[in-house]
Residue frames relative to the residue before (quaternion, step in Angstrom):
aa qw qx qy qz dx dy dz
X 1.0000 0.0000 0.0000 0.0000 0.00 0.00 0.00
X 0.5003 0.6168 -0.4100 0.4485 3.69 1.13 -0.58
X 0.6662 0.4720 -0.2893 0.4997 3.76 0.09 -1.28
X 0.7606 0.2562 -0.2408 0.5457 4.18 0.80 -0.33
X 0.1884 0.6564 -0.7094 0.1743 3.78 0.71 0.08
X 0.7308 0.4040 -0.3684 0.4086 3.83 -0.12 -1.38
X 0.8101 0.2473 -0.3960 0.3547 3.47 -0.06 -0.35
X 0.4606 0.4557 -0.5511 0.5259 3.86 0.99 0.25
X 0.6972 0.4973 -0.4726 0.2079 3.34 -0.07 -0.67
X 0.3024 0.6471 -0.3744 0.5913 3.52 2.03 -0.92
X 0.8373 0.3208 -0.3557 0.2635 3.26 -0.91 -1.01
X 0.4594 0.7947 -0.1298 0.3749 3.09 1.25 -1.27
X 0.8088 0.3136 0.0205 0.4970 3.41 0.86 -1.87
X 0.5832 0.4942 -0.3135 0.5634 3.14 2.03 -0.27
X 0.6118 -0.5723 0.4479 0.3123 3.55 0.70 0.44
X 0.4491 0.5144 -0.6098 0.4023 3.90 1.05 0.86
X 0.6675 -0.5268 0.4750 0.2265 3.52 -1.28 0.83
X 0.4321 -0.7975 0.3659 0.2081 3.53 -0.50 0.84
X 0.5621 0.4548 -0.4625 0.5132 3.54 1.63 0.17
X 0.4369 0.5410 -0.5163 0.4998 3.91 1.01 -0.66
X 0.8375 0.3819 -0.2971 0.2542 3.48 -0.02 -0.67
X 0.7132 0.4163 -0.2310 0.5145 3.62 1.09 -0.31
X 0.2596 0.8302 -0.4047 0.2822 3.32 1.81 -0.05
X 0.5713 0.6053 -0.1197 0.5413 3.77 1.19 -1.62
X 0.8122 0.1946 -0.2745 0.4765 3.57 0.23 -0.84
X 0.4954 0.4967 -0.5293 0.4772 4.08 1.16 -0.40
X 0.8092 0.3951 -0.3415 0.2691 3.78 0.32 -0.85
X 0.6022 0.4481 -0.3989 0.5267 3.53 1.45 -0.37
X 0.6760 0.4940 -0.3997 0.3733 3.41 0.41 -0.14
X 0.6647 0.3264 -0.3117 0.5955 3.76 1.54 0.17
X 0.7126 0.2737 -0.5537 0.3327 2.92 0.46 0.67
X 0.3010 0.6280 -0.4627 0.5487 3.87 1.42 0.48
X 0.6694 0.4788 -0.3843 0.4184 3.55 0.59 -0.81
X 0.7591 0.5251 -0.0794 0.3764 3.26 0.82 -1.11
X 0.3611 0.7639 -0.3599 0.3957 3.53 1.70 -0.40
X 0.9183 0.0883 -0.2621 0.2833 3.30 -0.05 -0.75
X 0.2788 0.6796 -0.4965 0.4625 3.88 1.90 0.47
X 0.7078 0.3816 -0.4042 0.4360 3.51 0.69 -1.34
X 0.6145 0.6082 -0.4195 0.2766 3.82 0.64 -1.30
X 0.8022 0.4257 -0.1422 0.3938 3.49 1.15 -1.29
X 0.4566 0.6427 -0.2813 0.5471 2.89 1.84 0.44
X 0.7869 0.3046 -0.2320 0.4840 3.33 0.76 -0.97
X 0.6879 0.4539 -0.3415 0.4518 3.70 1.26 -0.09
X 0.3892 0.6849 -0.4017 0.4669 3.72 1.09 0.03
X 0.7645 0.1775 -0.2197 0.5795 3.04 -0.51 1.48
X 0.7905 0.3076 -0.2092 0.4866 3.94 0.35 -0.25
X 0.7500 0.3879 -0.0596 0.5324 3.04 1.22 -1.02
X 0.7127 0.2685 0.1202 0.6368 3.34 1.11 -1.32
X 0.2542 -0.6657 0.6835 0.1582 3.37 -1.36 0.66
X 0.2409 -0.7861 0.4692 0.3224 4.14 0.38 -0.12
X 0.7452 -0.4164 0.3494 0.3864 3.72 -0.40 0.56
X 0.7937 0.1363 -0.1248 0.5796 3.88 0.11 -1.45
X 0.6226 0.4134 -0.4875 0.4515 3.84 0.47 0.25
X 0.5486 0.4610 -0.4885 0.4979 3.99 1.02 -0.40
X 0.6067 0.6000 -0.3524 0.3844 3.68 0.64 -1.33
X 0.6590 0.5603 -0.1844 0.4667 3.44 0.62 -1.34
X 0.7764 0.2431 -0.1609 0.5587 3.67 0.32 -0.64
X 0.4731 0.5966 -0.3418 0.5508 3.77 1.13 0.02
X 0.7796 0.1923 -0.1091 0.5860 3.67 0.79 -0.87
X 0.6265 -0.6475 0.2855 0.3268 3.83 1.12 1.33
X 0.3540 0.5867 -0.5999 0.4130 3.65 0.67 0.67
X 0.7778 -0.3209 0.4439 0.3081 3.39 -1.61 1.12
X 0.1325 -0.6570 0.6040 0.4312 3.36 -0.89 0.27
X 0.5584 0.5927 -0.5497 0.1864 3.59 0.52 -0.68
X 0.3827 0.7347 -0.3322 0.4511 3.59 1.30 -1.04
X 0.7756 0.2404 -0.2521 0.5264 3.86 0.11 -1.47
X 0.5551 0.6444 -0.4260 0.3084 3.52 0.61 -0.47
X 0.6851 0.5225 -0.2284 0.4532 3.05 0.97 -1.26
X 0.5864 0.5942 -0.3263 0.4433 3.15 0.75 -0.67
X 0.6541 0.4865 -0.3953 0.4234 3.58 0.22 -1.65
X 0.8352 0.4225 -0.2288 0.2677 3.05 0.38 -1.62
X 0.5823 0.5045 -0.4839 0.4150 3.55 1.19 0.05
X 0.2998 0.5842 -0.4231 0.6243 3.69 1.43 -0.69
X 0.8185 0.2473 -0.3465 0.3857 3.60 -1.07 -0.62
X 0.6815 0.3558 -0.3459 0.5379 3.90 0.46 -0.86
X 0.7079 0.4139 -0.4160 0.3930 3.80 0.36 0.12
X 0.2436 0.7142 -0.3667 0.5441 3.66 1.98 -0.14
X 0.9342 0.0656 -0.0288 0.3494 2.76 -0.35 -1.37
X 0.4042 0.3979 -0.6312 0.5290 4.07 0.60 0.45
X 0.7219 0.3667 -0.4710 0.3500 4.13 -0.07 -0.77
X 0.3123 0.6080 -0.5286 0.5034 4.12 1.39 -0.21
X 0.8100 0.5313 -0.1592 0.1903 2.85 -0.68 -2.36
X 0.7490 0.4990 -0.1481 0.4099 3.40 1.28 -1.33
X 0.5615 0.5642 -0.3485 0.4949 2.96 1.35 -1.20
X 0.5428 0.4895 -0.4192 0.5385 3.88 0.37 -1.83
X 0.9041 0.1758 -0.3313 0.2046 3.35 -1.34 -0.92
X 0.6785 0.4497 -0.4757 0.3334 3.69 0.99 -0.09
X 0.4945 0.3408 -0.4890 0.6326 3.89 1.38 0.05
X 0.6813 0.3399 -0.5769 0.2959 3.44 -0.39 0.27
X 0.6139 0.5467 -0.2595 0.5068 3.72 0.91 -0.70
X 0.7372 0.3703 -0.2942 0.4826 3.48 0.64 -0.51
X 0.5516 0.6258 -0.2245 0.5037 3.74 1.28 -0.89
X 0.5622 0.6094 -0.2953 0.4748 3.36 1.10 -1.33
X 0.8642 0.3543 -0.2191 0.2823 3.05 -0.01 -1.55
X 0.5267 0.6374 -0.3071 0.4712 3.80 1.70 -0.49
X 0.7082 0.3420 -0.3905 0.4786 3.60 0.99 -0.22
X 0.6826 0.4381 -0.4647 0.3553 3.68 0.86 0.94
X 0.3576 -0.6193 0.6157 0.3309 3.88 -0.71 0.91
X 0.8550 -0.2000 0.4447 0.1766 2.37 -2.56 0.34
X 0.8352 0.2181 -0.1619 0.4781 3.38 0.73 -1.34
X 0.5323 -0.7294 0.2890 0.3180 3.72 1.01 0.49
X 0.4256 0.6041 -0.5160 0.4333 2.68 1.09 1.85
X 0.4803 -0.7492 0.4109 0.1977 3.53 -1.51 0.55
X 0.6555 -0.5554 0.4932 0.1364 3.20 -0.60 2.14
X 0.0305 0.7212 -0.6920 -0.0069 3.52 -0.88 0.99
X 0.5508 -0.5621 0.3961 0.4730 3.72 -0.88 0.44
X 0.5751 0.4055 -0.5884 0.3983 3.95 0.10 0.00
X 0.4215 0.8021 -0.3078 0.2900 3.49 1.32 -1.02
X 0.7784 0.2581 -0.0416 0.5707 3.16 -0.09 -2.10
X 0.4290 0.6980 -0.3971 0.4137 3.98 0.96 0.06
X 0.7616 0.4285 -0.0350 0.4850 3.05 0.30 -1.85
X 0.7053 0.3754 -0.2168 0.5609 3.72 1.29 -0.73
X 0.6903 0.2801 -0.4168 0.5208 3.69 0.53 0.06
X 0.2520 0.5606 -0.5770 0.5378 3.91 0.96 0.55
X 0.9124 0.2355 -0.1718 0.2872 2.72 -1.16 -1.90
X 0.4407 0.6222 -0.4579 0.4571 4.25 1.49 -0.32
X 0.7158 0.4762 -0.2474 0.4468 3.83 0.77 -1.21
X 0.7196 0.4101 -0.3958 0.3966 3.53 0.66 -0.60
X 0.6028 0.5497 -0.3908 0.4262 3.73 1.15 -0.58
């Protein structure tokens, strides 16, 4: 967001709303978050055997049986990813807007949690 300050600020001074504007960086930044759950998701099994699904079929359970498994293991992975990312994003989000519907830069929220500590 640094490297665009100047053009938020534009937007900003044009009278777009300061969540419309950070909207773009909450959503690239979940899905980056999410890159490598999906990556190890989609290579698991072809690439990789995973630990409790080799174990599992090593000790004569079905593979379909370990399959299932892994793959519930993996879809619980990622909702606890997915959840985590969007509630610091969603909560994080909402700390870089003031009162007066402006966007908090990090010298900003610096310079204000100083001067909060000294009062």
């Amino acid at each position: 967001m640094d490297d665009r300050q100047l053009k938020i600020e534009s937007l900003l001074n044009a009278g777009i709303e300061p969540k419309a504007i950070l909207l773009p960086f909450v959503n690239l930044s979940l899905e980056v978050a999410l890159i490598p759950t999906l990556n190890s998701i989609i290579s698991m099994g072809i690439i990789s055997l995973p630990g409790m699904m080799a174990g599992q079929i090593l000790s004569g359970t079905l593979p379909m049986t370990a399959i299932m498994y892994q793959i519930s293991i993996m879809i619980a992975i990622c909702t606890g990813v997915s959840l985590t990312s969007f509630t610091i994003l969603f909560f994080s989000y909402k700390t870089m807007i003031s009162k007066r519907k402006q966007i908090l830069w990090r010298q900003e929220k610096l310079n204000n949690a100083v001067s909060s500590q000294a009062k």
